[in-house]
Backbone bond lengths (Angstrom), bond angles and torsions (degrees), N, CA, C in turn:
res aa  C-N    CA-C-N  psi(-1)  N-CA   C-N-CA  omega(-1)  CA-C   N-CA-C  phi
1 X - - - 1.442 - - 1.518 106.72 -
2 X 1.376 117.88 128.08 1.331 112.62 177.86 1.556 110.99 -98.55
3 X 1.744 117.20 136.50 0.833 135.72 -138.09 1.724 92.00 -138.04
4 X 1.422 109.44 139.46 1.842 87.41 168.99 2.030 108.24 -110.53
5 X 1.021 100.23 20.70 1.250 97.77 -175.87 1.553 105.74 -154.02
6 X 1.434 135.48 69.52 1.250 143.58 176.20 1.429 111.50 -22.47
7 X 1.219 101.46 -70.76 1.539 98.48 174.36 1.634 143.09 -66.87
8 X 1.558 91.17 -19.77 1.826 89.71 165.75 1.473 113.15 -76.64
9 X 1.741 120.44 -1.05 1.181 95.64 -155.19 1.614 88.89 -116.59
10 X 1.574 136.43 0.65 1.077 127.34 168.42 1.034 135.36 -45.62
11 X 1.790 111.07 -46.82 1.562 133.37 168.66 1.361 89.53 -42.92
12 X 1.491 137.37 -75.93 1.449 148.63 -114.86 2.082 90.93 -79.20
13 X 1.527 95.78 -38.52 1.914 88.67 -158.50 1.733 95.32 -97.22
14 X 1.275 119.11 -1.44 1.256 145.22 -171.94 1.655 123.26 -73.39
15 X 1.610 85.48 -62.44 1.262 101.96 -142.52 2.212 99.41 -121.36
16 X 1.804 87.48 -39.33 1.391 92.88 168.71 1.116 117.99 -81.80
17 X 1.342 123.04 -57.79 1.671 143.04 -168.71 1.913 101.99 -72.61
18 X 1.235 98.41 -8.38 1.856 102.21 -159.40 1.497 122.18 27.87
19 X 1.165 96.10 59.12 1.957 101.70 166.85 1.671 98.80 -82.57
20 X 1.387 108.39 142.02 1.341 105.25 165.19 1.595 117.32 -65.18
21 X 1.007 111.39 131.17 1.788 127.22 179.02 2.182 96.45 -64.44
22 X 1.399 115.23 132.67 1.274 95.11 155.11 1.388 119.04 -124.71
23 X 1.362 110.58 -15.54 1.350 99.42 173.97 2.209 104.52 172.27
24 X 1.057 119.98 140.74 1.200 133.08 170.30 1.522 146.46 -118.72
25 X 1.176 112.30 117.92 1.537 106.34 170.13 1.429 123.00 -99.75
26 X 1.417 135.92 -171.40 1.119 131.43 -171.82 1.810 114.19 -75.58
27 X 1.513 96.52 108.18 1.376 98.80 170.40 2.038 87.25 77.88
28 X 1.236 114.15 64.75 1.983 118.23 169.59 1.640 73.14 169.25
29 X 1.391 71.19 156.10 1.786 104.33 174.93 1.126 117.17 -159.72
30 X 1.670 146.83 147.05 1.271 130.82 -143.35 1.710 95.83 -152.73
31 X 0.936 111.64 112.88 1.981 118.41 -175.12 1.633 100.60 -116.26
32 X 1.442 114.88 141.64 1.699 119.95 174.48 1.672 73.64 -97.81
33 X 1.479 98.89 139.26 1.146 119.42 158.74 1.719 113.25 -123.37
34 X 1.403 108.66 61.44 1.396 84.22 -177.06 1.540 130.47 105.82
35 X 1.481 97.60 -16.01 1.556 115.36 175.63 1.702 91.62 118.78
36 X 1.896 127.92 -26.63 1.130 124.82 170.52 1.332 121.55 -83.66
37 X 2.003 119.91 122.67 0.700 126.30 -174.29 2.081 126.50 -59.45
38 X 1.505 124.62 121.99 1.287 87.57 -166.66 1.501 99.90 -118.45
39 X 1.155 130.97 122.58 1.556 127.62 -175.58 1.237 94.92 -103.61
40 X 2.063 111.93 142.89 1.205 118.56 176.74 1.880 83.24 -108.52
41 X 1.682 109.26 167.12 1.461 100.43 165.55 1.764 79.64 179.01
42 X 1.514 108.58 169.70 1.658 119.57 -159.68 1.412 90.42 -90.13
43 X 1.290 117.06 168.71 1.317 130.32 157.51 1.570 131.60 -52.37
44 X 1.188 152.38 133.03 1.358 134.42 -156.54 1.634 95.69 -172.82
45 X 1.481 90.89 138.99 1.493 95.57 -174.09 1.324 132.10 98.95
46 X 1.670 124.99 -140.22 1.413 113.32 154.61 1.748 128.56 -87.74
47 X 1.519 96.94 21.88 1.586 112.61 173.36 1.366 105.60 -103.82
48 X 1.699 120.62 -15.61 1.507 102.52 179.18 1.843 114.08 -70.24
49 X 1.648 118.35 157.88 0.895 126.24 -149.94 1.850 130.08 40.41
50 X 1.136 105.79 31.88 1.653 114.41 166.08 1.599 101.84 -133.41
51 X 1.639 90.16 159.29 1.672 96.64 178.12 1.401 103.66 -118.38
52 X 1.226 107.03 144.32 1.927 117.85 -168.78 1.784 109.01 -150.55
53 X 0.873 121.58 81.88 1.343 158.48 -159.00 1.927 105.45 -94.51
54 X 0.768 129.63 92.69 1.649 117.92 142.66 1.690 135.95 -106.60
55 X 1.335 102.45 123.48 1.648 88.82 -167.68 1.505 122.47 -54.60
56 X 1.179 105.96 156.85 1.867 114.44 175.68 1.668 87.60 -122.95
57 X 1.657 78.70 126.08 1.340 94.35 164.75 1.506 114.93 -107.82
58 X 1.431 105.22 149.17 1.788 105.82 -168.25 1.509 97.40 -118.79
59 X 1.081 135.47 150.39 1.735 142.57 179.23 1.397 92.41 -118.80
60 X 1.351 94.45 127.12 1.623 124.85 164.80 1.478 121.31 -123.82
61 X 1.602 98.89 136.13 1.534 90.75 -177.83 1.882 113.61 -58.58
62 X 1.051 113.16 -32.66 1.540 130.03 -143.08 1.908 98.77 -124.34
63 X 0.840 141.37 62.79 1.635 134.68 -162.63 1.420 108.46 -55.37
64 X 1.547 100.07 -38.97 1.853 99.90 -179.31 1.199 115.69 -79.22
65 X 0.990 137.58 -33.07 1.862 138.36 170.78 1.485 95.18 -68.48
66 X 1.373 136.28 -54.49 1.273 130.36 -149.19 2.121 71.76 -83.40
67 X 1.021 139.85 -72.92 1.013 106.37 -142.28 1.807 113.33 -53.13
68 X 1.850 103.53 -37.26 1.529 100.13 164.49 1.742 128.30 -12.30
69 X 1.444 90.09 -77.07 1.514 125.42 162.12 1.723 105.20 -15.34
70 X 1.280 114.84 -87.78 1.115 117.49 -144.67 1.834 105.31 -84.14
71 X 1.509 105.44 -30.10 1.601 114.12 159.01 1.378 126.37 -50.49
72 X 1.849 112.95 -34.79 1.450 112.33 168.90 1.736 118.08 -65.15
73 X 1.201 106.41 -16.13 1.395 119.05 -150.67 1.612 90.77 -98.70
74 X 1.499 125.96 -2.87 1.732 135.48 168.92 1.688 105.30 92.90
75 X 1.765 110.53 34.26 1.541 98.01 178.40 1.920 88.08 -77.43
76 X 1.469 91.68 -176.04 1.513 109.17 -169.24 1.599 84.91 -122.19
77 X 1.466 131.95 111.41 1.412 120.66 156.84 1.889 114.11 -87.56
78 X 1.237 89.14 163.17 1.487 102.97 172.90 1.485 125.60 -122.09
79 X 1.452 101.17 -11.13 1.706 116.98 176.51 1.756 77.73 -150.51
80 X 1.443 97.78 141.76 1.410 118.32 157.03 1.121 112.75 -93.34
81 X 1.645 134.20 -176.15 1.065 130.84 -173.48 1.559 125.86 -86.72
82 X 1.480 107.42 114.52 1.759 106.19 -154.79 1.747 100.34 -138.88
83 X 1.239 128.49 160.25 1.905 142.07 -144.08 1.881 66.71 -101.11
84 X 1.321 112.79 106.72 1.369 126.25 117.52 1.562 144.26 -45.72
85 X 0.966 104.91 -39.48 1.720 121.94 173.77 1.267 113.35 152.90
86 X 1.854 89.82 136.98 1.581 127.89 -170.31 1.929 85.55 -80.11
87 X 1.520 99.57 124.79 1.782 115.69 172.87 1.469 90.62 -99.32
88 X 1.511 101.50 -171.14 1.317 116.84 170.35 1.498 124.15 -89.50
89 X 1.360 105.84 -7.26 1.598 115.06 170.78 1.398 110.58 -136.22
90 X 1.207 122.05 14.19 1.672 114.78 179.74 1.566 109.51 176.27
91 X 1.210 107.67 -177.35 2.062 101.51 -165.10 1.693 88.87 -131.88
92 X 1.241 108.98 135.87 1.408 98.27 165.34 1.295 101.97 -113.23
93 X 1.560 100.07 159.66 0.984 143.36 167.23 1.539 141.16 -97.13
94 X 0.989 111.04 135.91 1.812 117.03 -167.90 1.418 115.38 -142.40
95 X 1.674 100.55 142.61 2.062 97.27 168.77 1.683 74.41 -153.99
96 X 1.992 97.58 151.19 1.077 92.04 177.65 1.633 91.43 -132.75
97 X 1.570 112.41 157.48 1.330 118.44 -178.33 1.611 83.95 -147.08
98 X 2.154 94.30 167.55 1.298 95.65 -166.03 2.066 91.23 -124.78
99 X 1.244 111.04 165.50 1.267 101.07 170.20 1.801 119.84 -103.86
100 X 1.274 114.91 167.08 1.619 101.34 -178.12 1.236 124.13 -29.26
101 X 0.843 137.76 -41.24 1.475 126.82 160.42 1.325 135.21 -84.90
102 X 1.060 102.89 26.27 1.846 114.26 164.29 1.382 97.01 84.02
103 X 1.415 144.05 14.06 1.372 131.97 -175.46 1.432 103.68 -93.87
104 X 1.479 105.29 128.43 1.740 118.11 -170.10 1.798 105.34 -78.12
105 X 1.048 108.12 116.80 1.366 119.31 157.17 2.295 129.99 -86.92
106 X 1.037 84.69 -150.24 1.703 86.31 177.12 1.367 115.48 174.36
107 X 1.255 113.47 117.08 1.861 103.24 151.70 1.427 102.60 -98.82
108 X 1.918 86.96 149.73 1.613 94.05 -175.65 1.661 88.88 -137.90
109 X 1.422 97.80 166.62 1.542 107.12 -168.25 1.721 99.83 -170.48
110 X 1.747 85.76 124.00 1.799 98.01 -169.10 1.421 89.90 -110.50
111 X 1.551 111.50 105.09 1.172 119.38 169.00 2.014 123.18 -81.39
112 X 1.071 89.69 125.58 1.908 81.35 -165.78 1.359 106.63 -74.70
113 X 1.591 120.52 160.94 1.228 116.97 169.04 1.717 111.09 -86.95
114 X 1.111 119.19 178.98 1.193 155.69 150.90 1.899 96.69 47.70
């Protein structure tokens, strides 16, 4: 994920989002997401001055507590948590928030039926 400020954004995937931290060098940052590795690091190259963004989506059992959760903790949402689409066995769920640098994230949550 490109980030323009490594270090403002540790707190944010850290501390707001609570990814476990695993380890950093100058300008890299290293989060278990899950068993997926997630490195933040600046733009460099023919990506400096462009923005290139793909969402990460996170699965939560609970979307409305977890979004609670992560809103107390000073995320900024942009969609709260709202029925994306009725499946044939469950409804998902979505809220999307962005991190300091405007990169769009998501909790999602496949609520089962019956």
């Amino acid at each position: 994920m490109t980030v323009t400020d490594v270090d403002r954004s540790i707190p944010f995937y850290r501390d707001v989002l609570g990814i476990p931290f695993l380890f950093g060098f100058p300008n890299l940052a290293f989060f278990d997401c899950g068993g997926v590795r997630l490195m933040l690091s600046p733009a460099s190259g023919e990506a400096e001055g462009k923005k290139f963004s793909s969402i990460l989506y996170f699965r939560v059992p609970d979307i409305h507590a977890a979004h609670q959760q992560v809103a107390s903790r000073g995320a900024k949402f942009v969609q709260d948590p709202h029925l994306v689409a009725r499946m044939p066995d469950h409804d998902l769920w979505m809220a999307f928030l962005e991190d300091p640098d405007g990169n769009t994230l998501a909790l999602m949550s496949e609520v089962r039926k019956g």
